[in-house]
N, C-alpha and C positions, 0 to 999 in steps of 0.2 A: 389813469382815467378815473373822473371822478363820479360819484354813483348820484342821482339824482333824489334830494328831498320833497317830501309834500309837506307843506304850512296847512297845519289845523286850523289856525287864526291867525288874524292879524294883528293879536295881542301881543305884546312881545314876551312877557311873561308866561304867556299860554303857547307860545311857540316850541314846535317840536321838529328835529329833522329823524323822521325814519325809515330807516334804509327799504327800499322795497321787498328785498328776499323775505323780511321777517313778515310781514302783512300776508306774503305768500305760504309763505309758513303755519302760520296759523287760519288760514283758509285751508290748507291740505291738512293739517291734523283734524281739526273739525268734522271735514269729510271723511278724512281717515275713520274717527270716531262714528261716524253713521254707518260708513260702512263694516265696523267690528260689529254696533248693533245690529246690524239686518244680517249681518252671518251666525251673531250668536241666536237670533231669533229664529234663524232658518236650521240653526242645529235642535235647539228646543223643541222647535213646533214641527221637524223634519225629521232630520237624522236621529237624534235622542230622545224621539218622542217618547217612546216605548219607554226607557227609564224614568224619564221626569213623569211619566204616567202612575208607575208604579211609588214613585215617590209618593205620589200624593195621596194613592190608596193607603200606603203603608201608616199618613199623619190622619187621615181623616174616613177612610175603609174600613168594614171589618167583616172577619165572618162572623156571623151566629151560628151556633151552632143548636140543632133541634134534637132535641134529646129524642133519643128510641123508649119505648115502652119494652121493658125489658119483660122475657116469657115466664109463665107462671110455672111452678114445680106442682105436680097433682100427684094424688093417691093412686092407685090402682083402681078403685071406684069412681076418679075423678073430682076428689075433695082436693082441694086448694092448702097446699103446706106453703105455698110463698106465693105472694102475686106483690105488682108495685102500683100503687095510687097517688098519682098527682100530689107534689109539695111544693110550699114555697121558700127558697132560701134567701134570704134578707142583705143586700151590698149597701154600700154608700160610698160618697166623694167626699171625706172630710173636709176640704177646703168649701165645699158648698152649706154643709149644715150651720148654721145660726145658733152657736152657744149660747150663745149672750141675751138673745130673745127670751125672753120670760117663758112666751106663749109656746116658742119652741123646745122650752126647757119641761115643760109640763107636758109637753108633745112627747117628748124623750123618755120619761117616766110610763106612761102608757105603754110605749113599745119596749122600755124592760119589761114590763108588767106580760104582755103579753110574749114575748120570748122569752119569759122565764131566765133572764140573765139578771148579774146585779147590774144595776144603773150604773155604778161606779167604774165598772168593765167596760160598757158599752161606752160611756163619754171618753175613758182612755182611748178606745180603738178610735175614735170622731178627733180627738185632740191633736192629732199629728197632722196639718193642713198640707204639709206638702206631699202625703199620701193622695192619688188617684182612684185609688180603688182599696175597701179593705169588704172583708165578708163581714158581716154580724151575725147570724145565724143560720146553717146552712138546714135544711128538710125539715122547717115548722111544717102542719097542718096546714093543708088549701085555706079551711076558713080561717086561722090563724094567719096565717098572708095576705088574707082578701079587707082582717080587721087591720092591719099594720099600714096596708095600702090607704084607706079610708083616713087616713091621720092627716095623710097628705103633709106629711115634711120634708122638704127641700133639700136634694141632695142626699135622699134615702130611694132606696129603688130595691126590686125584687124580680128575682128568675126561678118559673116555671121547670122543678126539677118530678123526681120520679123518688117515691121512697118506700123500702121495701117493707111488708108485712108478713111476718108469721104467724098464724092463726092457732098451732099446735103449739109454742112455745115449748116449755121445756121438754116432753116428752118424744117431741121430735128433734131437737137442735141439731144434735152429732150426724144426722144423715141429710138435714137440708144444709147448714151450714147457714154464712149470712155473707151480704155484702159488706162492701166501703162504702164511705164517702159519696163517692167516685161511683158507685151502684158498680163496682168489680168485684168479682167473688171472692173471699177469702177462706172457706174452708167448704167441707162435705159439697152436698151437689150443685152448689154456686159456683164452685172451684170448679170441680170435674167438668160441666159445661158450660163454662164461664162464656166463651164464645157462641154457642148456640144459643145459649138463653138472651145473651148482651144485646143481638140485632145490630142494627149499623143506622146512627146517628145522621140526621139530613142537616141542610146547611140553606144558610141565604146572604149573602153579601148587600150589605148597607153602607149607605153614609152616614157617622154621627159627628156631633158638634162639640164643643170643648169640654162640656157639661154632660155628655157623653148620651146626650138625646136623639132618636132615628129620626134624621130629614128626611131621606131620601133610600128607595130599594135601589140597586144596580142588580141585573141577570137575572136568570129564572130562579126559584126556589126549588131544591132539590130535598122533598119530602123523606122524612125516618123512616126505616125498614123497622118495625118488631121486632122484637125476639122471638123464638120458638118454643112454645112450653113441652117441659118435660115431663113423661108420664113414669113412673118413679113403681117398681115390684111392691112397694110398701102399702101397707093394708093399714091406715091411720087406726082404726079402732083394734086391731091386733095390738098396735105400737103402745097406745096407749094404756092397755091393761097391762103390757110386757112392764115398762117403765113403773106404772104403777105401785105393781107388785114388789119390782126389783130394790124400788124405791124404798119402802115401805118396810122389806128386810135387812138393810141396809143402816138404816134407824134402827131397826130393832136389836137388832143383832152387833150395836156401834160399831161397824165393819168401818172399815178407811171408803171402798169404793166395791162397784159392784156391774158388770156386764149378763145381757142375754141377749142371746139370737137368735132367730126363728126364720126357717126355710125350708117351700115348697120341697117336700122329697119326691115330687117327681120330676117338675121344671127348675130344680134350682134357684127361683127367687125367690129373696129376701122379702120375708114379710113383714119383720122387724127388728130393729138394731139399736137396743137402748141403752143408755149406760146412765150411773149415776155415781158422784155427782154430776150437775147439769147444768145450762144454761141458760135464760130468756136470749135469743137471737136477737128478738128489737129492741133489747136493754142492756147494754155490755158495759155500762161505766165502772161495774165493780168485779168485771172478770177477769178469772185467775188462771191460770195452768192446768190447775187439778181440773175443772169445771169442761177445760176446752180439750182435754186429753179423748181421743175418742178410743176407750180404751178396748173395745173389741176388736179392735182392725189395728190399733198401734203398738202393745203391749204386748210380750210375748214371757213365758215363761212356763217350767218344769209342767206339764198336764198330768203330772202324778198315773192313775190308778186306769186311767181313760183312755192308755195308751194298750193297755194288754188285750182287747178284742183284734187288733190290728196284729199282734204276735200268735197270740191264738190261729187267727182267719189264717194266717201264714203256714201253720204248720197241719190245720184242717184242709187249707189247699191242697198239699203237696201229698198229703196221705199218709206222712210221719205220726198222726197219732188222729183216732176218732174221740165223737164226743163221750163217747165210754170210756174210753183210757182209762187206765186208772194211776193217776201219778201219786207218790209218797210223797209227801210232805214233811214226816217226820223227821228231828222234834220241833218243827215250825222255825227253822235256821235252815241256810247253807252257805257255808265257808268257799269265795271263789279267790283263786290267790290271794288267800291272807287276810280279803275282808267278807265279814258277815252281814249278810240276808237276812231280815226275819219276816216275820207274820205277829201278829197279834197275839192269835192262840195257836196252839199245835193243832192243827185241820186233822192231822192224818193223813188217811190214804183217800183223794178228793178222785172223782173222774175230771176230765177237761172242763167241764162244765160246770162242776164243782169249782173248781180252779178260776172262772168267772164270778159265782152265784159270790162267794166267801172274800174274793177278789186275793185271792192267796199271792204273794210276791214271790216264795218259793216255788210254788209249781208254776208260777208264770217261766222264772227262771229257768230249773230243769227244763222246759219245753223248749225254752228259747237257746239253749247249749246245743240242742241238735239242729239247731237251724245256722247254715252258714249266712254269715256276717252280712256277704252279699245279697242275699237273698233279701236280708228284714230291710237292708238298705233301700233298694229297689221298689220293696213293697212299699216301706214308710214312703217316699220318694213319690211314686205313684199316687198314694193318697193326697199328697198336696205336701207335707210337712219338709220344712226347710225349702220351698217354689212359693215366689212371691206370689200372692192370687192373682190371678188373671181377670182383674175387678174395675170396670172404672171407678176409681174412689180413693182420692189424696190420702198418703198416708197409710196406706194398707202394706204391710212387713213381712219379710220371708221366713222367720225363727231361722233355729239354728238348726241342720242335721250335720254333722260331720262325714267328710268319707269314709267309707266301713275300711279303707286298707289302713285308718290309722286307731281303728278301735284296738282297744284290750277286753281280755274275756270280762276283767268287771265292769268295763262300760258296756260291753255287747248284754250281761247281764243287767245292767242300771234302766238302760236304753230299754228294754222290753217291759219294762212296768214303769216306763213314764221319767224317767231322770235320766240327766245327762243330754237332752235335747230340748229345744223349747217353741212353743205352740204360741200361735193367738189365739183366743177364744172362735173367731170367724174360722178358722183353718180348722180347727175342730169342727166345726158344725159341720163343715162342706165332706172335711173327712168322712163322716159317720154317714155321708151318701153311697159311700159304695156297698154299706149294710140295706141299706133302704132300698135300692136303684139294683138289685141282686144278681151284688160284684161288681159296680161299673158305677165310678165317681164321676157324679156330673160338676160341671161349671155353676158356680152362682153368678150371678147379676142382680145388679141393683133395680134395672128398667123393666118395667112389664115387658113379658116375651109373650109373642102366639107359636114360636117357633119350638117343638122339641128339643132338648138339650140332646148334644151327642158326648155320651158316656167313654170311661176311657178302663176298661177292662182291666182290674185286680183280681178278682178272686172269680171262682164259681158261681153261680146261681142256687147250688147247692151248700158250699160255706155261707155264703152271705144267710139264705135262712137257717141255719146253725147258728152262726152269732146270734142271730135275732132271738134265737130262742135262748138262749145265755141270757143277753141282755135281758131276757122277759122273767127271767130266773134273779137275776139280781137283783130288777126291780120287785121283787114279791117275797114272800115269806122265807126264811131263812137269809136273806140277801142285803147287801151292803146299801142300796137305792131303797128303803120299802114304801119312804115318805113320798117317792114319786108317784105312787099308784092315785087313782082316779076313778073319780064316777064315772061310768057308762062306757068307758074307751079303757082296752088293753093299751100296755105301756110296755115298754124296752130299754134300757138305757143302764149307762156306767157312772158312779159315784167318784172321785178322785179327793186327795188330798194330798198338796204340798208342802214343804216349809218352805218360805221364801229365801232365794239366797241374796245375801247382800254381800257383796265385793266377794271376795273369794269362801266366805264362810256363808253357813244354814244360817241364820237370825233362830235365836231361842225365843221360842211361844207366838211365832209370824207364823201363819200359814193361809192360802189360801183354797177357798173349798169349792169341786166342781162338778158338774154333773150333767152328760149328755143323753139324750135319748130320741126316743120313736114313737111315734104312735097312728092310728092303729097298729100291734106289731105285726099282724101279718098281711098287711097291705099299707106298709107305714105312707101317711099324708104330709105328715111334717116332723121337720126335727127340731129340736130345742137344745139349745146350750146358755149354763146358766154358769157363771162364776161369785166367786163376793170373797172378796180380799180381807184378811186380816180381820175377820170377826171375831170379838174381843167379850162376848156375852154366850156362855155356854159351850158347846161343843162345836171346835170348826173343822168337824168332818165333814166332807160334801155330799154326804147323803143325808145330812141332817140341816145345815145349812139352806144346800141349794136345791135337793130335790123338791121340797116344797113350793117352790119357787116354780119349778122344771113344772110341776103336776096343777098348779091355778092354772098359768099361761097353758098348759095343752090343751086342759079341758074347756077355754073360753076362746080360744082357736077354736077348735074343731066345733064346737057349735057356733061359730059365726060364719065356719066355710060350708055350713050344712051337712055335716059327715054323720053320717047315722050312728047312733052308739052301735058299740061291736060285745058288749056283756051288759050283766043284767043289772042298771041301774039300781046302786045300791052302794051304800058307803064301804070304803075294804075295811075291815081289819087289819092295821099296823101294827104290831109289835116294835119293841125296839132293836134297829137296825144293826147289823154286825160291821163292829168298824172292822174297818182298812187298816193295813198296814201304812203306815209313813213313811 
């Protein structure tokens, strides 16, 4: 059967025979083809809407993001150690900015000028056109943003950021600490309440165009929460005389570095925590290690002389010896398997009390031979030493105590005047509350408390004002402390000195010198610990050193906390003080 042709013309040259099927053919693909489109249209605009929806947010959507105003950090009085004020950080589209313009080249030169970048920087970062986005300078000055704004050059744009300020600079650095970038905390109380203070950032979803300009809002704007500011134990104007002072000896003395501490003896907080060297928090471009070490809280080492009120209060505890005793000292040596003890000068025949005032290492010893191992453990133990503090605050260190089942009698002996264990300066201070708080080591904190601290039960009520009066001994005439004494306010407190140990050996002619105390001593208000490392000008005993130190800061505390002098204003008479054994 033969299939029927259609003539297109009646040209014979234009003549074509073709077959029907194909004409059908290409009628049903055609149709065929409409109907792919109207399926794939109906998957698009139907079935897959949802993804092709998201597609096009993902090329042409965005979030914003609304920066939170992050919480201020305040004194105890409510003075401002950190707060954040509005900044502007400087982006651009280099494919958009106009090199080559004259007018926008001189445009360019302004906005180094005022971002303080070199020009030659800034055109690099604009040079690479197939970049989208680069920053130029991140947290200039509001008005500094609002002038770069005014330039008006194409393909420069600016975001509304938050930057932080410290008002105290170096005298407070190591307790506020600072942010990032990023306004995230990176050390002291930025750190510790990074969250609290951060707030939680709001958002708004836009349209932008290629050029990265807002046409269009989509959805509600979900507005920034704050941060919550934190009210902080620290007394600014205490800090500030502490650091001061600390400072000031530290220079003088060309010591390497130098720590003091100051806290409430009856609430446990911290009134001040300085150390030196220091920091500007809003100016880090040229900081070091030394500068950022917060050495009160992170450093730990031998407390020397400062440890024997804790061995003493041990064995005035227990009724093993009153403060009349009378221990022999003689000839200012004692041989404990094979190595020798000594003292400075031969004391004699000292009482217990003696045995502080002179800070004798022999009768420390002898007294501590009768106390089991256990016992000084438990005690040291309880006072905080070798127990991480229970602080919020990065960075805060446990020392070293060993288990007493692996002492030997000459560690059990080293151990009781201060070697062979190692202290931070803040663990000291908190320790010497069980003297103050009579017998019962309170908690520090850093944050203002309304709450009483609950005490954790060492000693009696009656050793604790024993030691005190030790203490009030050593700091006074005949006594290793006497440069701690002070106008108007009785004083308490232990002198120390160490050598520093470096890798397994003493370092010859290192030492650092220490000194803690109380005042008023018999209703003590605050305690003071003073350290200074490696002073290298005169004598680095730490009753000549640091009690100085100890006695400015006590007496400019307590008349700021309004404490009434407790003696008859009037300068003491110091004599020169009895050093310490080493």
């Amino acid at each position: 059967m033969s299939s029927r042709s259609v003539n297109y013309t009646s040209s014979p040259l234009l003549a074509s025979k073709t077959p029907v099927w194909r004409s059908k053919f290409i009628v049903a693909m055609v149709a065929l083809g409409f109907v792919g489109l109207a399926g794939r249209a109906a998957y698009v605009q139907v079935i897959g809407n949802d993804f092709f929806q998201r597609q096009g947010e993902v090329r042409f959507a965005r979030t914003l993001e609304l920066p939170a105003n992050r919480g201020r950090i305040l004194d105890r009085n409510g003075l401002i150690l950190a707060s954040s004020v509005p900044a502007a950080s400087i982006w651009a589209i280099p494919e958009d900015v106009e090199l080559e313009d004259p007018e926008v080249q001189a445009k360019l030169k302004k906005l180094a000028k005022l971002a303080d970048i070199p020009l030659s920087s800034l055109k690099a970062k604009l040079a690479d056109e197939d970049k989208t986005f680069v920053w130029i300078k991140r947290q200039l000055d509001w008005n500094v943003g609002q002038d770069i704004q005014a330039l008006g050059i194409k393909g420069i744009y600016q975001r509304k950021e938050y930057k932080r300020q410290y008002p105290e600079g170096e005298p407070a650095a190591h307790i506020v600490g600072f942010t990032n970038v990023e306004d995230h905390g990176q050390e002291g109380m930025e750190l510790a309440f990074d969250k609290d203070l951060a707030g939680k950032p709001g958002q708004r979803r836009v349209i932008k165009d290629r050029l990265g300009r807002v046409v269009e809002e989509v959805g509600n704007e979900v507005p920034p929460v704050d941060g919550k500011d934190i009210t902080l134990a620290v007394d600014s104007k205490v800090q500030f005389f502490a650091y001061q002072k600390l400072r000031d000896t530290v220079i003088e003395k060309k010591a390497k570095a130098g720590s003091v501490v100051v806290i409430d003896a009856h609430t446990g907080e911290v009134l001040a925590l300085a150390n030196y060297p220091s920091y500007d928090p809003g100016n880090r471009k040229n900081l070091t290690g030394e500068q950022l070490r917060n050495r009160a809280l992170t450093d730990v080492f031998e407390p020397g002389s400062t440890m024997k009120p804790f061995t003493i209060g041990l064995a005035l505890n227990t009724n093993r010896v009153k403060p009349t005793s009378v221990i022999d000292t003689t000839p200012g040596r004692i041989n404990i398997t094979g190595s020798t003890i000594s003292d400075t000068h031969n004391y004699g025949a000292l009482t217990v009390e003696g045995v502080i005032q002179k800070s004798s290492n022999v009768g420390t010893t002898k007294i501590a031979m009768t106390l089991p191992a256990k016992e000084m453990w438990e005690t040291f133990s309880a006072a905080g030493f070798g127990q991480k503090p229970q602080i919020t605050f990065p960075g805060a260190v446990s020392g070293r105590l060993r288990p007493y089942k692996t002492w030997r009698p000459i560690e059990q002996a080293t151990m009781s005047y201060g070697y062979g264990l190692s202290s931070s300066l803040f663990q000291m201070a908190r320790g010497y509350t069980v003297f103050s708080n009579d017998g019962q080591v309170i908690p520090a904190t850093m944050l203002k408390s309304s709450q009483p601290p609950i005490g954790v039960p060492v000693f009696s009520q009656r050793t604790a004002q024993q030691v005190r009066k030790m203490l009030q001994m050593a700091a006074g005439p005949g006594g290793t402390g006497q440069r701690a004494q002070t106008i108007g306010y009785s004083v308490g407190g232990k002198s120390g000195t160490a050598r520093k140990q470096v890798g397994k050996n003493y370092a010859i002619g290192k030492y650092r010198g220490w000194f803690t105390g109380m005042a008023p001593i018999d209703n003590p208000r605050i305690i003071v610990a003073v350290m200074i490392d490696e002073p290298t000008v005169g004598s680095p005993y730490g009753g000549i050193v640091a009690a100085p130190v100890f006695s400015e800061v006590v007496q400019q505390t307590l008349r700021m906390m309004g404490v009434p002098p407790d003696m008859a204003v009037r300068p003491q008479i110091v004599s020169d003080p009895v050093e310490e054994p080493l």
